[in-house]
C-alpha positions in Angstrom: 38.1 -20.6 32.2 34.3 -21.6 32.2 33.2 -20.1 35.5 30.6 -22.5 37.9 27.3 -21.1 37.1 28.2 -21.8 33.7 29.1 -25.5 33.8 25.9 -26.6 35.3 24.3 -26.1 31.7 26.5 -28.3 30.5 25.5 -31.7 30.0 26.4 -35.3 28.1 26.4 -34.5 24.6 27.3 -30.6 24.7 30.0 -28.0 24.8 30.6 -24.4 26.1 33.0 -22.0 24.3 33.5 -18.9 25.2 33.7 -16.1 22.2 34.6 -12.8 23.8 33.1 -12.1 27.4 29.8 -14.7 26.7 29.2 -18.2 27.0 27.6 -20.1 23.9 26.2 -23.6 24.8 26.6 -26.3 21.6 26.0 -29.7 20.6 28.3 -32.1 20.5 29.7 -35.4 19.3 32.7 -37.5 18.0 33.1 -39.6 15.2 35.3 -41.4 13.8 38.0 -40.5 11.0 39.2 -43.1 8.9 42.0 -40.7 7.7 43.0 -39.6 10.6 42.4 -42.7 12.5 40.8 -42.1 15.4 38.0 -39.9 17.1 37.4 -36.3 16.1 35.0 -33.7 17.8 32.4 -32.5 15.3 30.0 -29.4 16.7 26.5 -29.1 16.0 23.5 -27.5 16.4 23.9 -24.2 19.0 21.7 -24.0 21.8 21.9 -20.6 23.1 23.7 -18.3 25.2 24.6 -19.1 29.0 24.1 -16.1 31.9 24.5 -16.4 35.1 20.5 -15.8 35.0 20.3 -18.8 33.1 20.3 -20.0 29.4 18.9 -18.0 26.9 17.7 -19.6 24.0 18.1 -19.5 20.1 15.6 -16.7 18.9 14.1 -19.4 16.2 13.6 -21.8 19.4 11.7 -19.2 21.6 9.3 -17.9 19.1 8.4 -21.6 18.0 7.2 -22.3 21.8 6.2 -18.9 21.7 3.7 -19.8 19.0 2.8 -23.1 20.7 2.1 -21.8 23.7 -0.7 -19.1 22.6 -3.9 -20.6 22.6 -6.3 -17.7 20.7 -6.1 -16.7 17.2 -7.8 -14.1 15.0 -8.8 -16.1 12.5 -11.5 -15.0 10.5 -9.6 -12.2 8.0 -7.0 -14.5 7.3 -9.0 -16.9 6.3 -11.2 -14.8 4.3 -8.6 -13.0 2.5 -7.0 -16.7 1.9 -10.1 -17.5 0.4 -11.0 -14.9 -1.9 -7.8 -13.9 -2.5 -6.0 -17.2 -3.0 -5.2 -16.5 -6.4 -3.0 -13.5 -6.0 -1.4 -15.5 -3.1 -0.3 -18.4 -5.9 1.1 -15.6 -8.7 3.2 -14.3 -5.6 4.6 -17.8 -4.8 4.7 -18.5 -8.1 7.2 -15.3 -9.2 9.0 -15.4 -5.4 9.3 -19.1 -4.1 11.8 -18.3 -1.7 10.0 -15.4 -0.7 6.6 -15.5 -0.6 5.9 -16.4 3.0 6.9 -13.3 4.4 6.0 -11.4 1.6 2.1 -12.5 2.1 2.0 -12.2 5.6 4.0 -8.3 5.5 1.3 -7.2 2.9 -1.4 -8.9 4.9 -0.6 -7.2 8.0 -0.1 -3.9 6.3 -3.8 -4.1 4.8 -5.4 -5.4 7.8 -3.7 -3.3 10.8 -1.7 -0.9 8.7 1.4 -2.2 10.6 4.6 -1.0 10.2 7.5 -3.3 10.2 8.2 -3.5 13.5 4.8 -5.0 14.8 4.4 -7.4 11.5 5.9 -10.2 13.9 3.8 -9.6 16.5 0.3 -9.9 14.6 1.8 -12.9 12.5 1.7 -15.0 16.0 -1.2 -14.2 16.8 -3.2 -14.7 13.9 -3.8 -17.8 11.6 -1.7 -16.8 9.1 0.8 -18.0 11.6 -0.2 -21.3 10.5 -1.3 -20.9 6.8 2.5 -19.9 6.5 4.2 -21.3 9.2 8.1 -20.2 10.2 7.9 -16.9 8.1 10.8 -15.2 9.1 8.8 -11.6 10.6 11.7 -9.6 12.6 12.1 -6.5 11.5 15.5 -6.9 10.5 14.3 -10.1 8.1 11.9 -7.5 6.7 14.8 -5.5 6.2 16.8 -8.1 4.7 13.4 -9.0 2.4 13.3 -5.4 1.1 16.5 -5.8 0.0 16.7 -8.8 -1.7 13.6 -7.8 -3.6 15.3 -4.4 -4.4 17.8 -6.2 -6.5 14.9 -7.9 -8.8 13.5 -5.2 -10.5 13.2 -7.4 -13.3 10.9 -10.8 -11.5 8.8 -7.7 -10.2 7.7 -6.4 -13.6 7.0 -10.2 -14.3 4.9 -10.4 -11.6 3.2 -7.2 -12.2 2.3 -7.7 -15.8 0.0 -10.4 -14.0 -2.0 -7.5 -13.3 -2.2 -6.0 -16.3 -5.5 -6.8 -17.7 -8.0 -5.0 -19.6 -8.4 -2.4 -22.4 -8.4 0.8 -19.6 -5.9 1.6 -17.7 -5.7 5.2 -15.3 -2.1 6.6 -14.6 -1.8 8.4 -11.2 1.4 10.5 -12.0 4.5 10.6 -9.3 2.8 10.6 -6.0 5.0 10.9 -3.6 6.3 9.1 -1.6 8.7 10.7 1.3 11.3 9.5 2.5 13.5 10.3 5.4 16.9 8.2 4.6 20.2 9.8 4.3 21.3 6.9 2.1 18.3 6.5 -0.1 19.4 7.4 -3.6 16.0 8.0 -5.2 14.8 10.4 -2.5 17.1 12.8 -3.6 16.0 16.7 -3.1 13.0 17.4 -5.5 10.2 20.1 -5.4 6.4 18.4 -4.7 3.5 19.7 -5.2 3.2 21.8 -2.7 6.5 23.4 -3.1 8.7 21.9 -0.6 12.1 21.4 -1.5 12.9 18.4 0.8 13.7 14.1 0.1 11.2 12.4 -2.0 10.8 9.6 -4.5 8.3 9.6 -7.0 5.7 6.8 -7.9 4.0 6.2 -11.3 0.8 4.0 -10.0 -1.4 2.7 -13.1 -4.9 1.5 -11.7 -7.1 -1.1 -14.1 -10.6 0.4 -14.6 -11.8 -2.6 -16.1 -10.7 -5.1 -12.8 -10.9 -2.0 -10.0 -7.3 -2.8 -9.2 -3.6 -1.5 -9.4 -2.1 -3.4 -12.3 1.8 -1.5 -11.8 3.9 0.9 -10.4 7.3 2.2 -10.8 9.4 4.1 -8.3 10.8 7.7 -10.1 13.9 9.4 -8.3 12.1 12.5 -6.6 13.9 15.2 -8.7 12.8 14.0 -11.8 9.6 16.6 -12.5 9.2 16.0 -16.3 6.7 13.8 -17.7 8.9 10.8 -19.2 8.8 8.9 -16.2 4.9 7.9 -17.3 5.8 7.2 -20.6 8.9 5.2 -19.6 6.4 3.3 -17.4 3.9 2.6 -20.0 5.9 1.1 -21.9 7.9 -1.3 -18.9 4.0 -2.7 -17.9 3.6 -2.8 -21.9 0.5 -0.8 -21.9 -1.2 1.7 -24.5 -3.9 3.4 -24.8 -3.8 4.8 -21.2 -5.3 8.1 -19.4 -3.2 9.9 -17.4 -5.2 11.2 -14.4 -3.2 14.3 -13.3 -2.9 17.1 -10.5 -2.8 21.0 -11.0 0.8 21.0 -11.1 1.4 19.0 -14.3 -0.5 20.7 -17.0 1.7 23.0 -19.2 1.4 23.4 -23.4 5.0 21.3 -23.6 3.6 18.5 -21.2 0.2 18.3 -23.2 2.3 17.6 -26.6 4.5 15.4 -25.5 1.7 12.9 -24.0 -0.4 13.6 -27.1 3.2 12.9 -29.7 3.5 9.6 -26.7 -0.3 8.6 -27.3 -1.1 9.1 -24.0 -5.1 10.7 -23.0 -5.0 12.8 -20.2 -7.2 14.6 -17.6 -5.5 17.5 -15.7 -6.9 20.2 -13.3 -6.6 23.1 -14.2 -5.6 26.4 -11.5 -8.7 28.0 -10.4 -7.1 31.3 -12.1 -6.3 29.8 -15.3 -7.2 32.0 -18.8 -8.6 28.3 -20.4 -11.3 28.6 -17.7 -14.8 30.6 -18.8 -16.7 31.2 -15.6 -19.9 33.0 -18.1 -21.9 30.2 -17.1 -21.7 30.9 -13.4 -22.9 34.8 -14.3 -26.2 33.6 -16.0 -29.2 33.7 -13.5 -29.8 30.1 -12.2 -28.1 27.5 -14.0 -29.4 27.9 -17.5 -25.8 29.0 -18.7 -24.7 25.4 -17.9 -24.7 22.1 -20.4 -26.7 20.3 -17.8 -25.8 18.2 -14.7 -25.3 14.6 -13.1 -25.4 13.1 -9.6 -22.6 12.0 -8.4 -22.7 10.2 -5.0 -26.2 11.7 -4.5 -24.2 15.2 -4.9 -25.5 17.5 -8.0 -23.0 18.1 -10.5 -23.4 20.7 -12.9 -21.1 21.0 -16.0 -20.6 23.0 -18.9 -17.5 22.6 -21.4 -16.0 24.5 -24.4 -13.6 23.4 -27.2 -9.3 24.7 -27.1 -8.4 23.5 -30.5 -8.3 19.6 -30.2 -9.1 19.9 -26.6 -12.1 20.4 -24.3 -11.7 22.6 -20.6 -14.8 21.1 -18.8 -16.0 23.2 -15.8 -17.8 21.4 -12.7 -19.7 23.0 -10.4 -20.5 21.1 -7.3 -23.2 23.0 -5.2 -22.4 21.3 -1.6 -18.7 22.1 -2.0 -19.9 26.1 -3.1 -21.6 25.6 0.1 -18.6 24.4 2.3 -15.9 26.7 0.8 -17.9 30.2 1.2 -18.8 29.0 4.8 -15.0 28.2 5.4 -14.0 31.5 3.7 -16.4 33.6 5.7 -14.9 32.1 9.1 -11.8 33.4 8.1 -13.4 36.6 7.9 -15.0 36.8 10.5 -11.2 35.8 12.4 -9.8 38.4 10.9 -7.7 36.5 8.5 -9.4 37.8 5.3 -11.5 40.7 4.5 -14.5 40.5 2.5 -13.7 42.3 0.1 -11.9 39.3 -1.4 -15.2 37.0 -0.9 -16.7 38.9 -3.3 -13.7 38.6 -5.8 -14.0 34.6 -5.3 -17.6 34.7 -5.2 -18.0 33.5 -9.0 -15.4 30.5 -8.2 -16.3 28.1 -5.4 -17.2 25.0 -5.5 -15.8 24.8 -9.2 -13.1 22.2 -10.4 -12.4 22.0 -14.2 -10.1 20.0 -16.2 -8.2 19.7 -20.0 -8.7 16.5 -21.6 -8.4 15.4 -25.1 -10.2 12.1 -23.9 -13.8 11.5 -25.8 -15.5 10.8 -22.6 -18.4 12.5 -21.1 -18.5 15.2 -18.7 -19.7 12.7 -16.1 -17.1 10.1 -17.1 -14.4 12.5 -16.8 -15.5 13.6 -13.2 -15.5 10.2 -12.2 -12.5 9.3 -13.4 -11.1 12.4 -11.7 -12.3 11.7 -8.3 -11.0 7.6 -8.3 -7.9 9.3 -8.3 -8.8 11.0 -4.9 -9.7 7.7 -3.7 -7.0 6.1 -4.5 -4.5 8.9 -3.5 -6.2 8.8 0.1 -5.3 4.8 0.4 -1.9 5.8 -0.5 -1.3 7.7 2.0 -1.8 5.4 4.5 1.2 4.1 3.3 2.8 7.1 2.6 2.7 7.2 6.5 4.1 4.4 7.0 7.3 5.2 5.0 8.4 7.5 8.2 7.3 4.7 10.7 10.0 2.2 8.0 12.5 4.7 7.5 14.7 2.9 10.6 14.9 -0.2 8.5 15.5 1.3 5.5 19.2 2.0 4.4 19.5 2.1 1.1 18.0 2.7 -2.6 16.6 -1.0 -3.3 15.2 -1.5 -0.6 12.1 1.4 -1.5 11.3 -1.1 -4.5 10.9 -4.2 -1.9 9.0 -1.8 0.4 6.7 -0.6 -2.5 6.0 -4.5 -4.1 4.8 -4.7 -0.2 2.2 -2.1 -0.2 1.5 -3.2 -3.5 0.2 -6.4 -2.7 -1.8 -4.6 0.1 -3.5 -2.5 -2.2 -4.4 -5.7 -4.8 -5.8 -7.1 -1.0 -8.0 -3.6 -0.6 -9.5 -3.8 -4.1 -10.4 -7.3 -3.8 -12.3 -6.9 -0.9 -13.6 -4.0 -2.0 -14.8 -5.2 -5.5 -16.7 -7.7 -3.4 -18.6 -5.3 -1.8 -19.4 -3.6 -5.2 -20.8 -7.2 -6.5 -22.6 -7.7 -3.3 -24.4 -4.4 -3.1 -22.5 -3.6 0.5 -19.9 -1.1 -0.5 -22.4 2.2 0.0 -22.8 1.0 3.5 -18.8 -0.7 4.3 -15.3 -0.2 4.0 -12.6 -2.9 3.3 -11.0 -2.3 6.4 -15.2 -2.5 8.2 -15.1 -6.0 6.7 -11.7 -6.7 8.3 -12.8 -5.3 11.6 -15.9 -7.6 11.6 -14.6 -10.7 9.9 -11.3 -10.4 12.8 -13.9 -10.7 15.5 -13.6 -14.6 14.6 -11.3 -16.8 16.6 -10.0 -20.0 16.9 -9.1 -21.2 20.3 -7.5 -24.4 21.2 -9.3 -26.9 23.1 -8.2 -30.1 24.3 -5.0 -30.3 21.9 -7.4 -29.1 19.0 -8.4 -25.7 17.4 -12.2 -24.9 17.2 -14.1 -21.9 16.3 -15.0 -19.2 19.0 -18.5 -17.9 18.6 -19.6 -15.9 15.8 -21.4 -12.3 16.5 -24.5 -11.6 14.7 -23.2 -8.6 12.5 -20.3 -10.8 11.6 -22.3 -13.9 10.6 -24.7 -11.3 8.5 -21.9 -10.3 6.7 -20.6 -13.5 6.1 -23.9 -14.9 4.4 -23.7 -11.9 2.1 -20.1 -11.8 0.8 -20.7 -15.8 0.8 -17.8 -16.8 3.3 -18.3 -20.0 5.3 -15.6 -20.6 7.9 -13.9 -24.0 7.5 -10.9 -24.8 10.3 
């Protein structure tokens, strides 16, 4: 029985049916069947939902007239990252054709807003990406569905991250984790980090290009794996060799040295403040004669001094503004009553000091470079790492973490584009990637008259603009 307020939706050419307690509205028409001989009811396209507050319709329908009806866009980071980033948008529709819409847009919006899933539909309409790639399916639960369908392709990922794999060096960031909050996650099972908690993690193997200033692969580790295989199980999946290993304090042991040197892998690991393979005698000579010599490092001086273990070298840094910052943090603790001075003095010989193990040929300043682009890179990470607990709603199950990490992949290629730019340019002492987002965003387009034109440009903006060498074209 099709109550009243129901049948007034119900015009020439349509149907109602009732499927439980609601009432769907439908399409419909006859035609004829020669088998049958006669007439025959065929259903088409639905139409919605019928309430008595009126007629609800299709999702797909409402957010096209949403999109039509919105009249301001950002425009100007989507068109700049189209534009100087337009070839890693072609080698993800190449490798994902069915795909690639909402991939693009889920990594853009990660890099520019650091969204999480549930507001990527949101900044897709209102941006131009909305109509670089129109009808990308953004819901959250099509994100979900994406993760998982990309989960399953472990295999069309590595093709697409050999893409990436360019150049003679390669640096390999060694299971950063990666939390997650799941119960049905397989690969987050219970697994110590590096700060000792026993709780769910997953592991990632991240290997940066030094020659292109970009992540070239990554591979997801189940977080209870702590031995070092993983990276050479890695290496050999992106089909690399000859690459450093950049680790943290927690990885260097005698067994883990051999096995990368029997693997061919270089290394660089931080060594425990405490260590024996340390010699602090430099830091006892008056001044800093007992030292090699020094280098500047982000305007920062750097003294270093080194000694040979066997085939290896333990390289000792001494960085005088961090000396600075620690005994000042130190003494505050004293002075609260935390710590008692007595132990200052005990430390006194080792602040501000980092040293390392490497049996790489590089130079002391090399090697502290190389050590601190993993910082960098860690601290972009964990933007993301961040955003796994804003995801963990969506995600339900082991393969979707691949799909979920291809995403903040493709973020991060977007980040070292833009910031490689800046390098070349001569801007990246004084902005960020995510500054030239913020400024470049500041661009609209508005429609006018049935037509989109370009709101004004700000000064800063346009300033920027001429440097990078973007010139807006609608």
């Amino acid at each position: 029985m099709i109550p009243d307020w129901a049948k007034k939706y119900k015009k020439k050419g349509t149907e109602i049916k009732k499927i439980g307690n609601n009432f769907y509205l439908y399409e419909v028409k006859s035609v004829w069947d020669s088998k049958l001989g006669r007439a025959r009811k065929l259903t088409g396209k639905y139409l919605g939902v019928i309430t008595p507050q009126g007629l609800i319709k299709p999702k797909h329908q409402r957010l096209e007239e949403s999109i039509k009806d919105i009249t301001v866009k950002e425009f100007g980071a989507s068109f700049a990252l189209s534009t100087l980033c337009s070839d890693i948008l072609e080698t993800v529709k190449r490798h994902f054709p069915y795909e690639y819409k909402e991939l693009l847009v889920f990594s853009a919006m990660r890099f520019f807003h650091s969204s999480p899933m549930k507001n990527v539909q949101f900044y897709y309409l209102d941006s131009h990406f909305s109509d670089l790639l129109p009808d990308a399916f953004c819901s959250p639960r099509s994100l979900s569905e994406l993760l998982s369908s990309i989960g399953r392709k472990r295999g069309k990922v590595v093709e697409f991250l050999r893409n990436f794999v360019i150049g003679s060096r390669h640096i390999v960031i060694d299971l950063t984790h990666v939390f997650s909050f799941s119960e049905n996650v397989i690969s987050a099972t219970m697994g110590y980090n590096s700060e000792g908690e026993y709780i769910p993690q997953i592991n990632l193997i991240l290997i940066f290009s030094l020659d292109r200033k970009e992540p070239s692969f990554f591979r997801i580790v189940p977080g209870s794996i702590r031995d070092v295989s993983g990276i050479s199980l890695t290496l050999k999946e992106a089909g690399i060799e000859g690459a450093i290993l950049i680790g943290d304090k927690g990885v260097y042991s005698e067994r883990n040295v051999n096995f990368f040197e029997s693997e061919g892998i270089n290394y660089i690991l931080p060594l425990k403040r405490k260590h024996t393979l340390i010699d602090y005698s430099p830091l006892k000579v008056g001044g800093r004669k007992g030292f090699d010599g020094y280098f500047l490092f982000e305007k920062r001086v750097i003294w270093h001094y080194e000694k040979e273990v066997g085939r290896r070298r333990v390289i000792l840094f001494l960085d005088e503004r961090l000396k600075v910052e620690e005994e000042k943090d130190f003494i505050l603790h004293v002075e609260e009553g935390e710590l008692e001075i007595e132990d200052f003095w005990k430390r006194e010989g080792i602040f501000g000091t980092i040293a390392v193990i490497t049996d790489t040929g590089y130079s002391a300043e090399e090697v502290y470079g190389l050590l601190k682009s993993r910082v960098e890179i860690e601290a972009l990470i964990d933007t993301y790492k961040n955003l796994l607990h804003a995801d963990r709603t969506y995600l339900r199950e082991d393969r979707q973490l691949e799909g979920w990490m291809l995403i903040n992949f493709i973020a991060l290629l977007f980040y070292y584009r833009f910031y490689r730019i800046l390098l070349e340019k001569g801007l990246a002492k004084r902005h960020t990637p995510r500054d030239l987002i913020l400024h470049l965003s500041r661009v609209k387009k508005l429609k006018v008259g049935g037509g989109w034109v370009l709101s004004e440009i700000p000064k800063k903006t346009r300033e920027i603009m001429e440097k990078i060498g973007i010139e807006f074209k609608l």
